[in-house]
N, C-alpha and C positions, 0 to 999 in steps of 0.2 A: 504494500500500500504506500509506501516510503515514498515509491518510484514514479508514484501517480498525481504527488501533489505536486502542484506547477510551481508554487512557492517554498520549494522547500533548499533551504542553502545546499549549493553545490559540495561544498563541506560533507554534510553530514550525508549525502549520498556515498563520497570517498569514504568515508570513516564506515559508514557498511559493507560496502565491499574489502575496504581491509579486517573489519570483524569475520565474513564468510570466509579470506585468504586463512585466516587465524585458525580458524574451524578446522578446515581442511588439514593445515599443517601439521598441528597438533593430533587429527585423529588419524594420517599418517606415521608421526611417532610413535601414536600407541600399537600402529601395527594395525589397524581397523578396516583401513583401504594401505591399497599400494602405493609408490612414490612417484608414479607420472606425472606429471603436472595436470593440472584437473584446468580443463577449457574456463575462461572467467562467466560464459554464458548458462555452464552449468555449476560453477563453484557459488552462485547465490542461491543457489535451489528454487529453482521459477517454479519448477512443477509441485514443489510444499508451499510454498507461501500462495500458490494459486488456489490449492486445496483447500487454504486455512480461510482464502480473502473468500473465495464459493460461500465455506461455512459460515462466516461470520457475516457476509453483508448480504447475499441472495438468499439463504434459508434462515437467517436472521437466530442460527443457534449460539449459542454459545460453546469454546472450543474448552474442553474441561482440560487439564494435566493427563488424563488416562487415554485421551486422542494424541497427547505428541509424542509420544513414545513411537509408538503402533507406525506415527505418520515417517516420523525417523528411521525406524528399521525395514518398515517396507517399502518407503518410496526413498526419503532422499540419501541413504545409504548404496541401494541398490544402481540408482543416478550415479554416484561418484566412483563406486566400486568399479562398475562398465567403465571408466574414463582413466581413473587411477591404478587398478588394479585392483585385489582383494589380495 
């Protein structure tokens, strides 16, 4: 939703993208995905944050803690895994 607001300082756009480079890197060290470089179009996870913006603004649910789990291990894990390695 970050990426939607037309007034939003070009800053804190940077500063999420190096929070997602962050993600990656680190769950590269753990060993979680592999160490290829993960494409920057899939290191912000479009296809989770699209799932979450569905949930939250067109079915008007609320996204509890026991949906991000679920939504990290099946989708955007599976996303960087294919790009990075496993």
């Amino acid at each position: 939703m970050l990426y939607e607001a037309a007034d939003l300082d070009p800053a804190a756009i940077a500063q999420t993208q190096r929070l997602w480079e962050s993600l990656t890197e680190r769950a590269a060290k753990r060993g979680e995905i592999g160490a290829a470089p993960v494409p920057p179009h899939v290191a912000v996870a479009v296809a989770g944050a699209d799932l979450l913006r569905y949930r939250m603004l067109v079915s008007g649910e609320e996204v509890t803690g026991n949906e991000i789990d679920p939504l990290v291990d099946d989708v955007f894990l599976p996303l960087i895994r294919a790009h990075a390695g496993a």
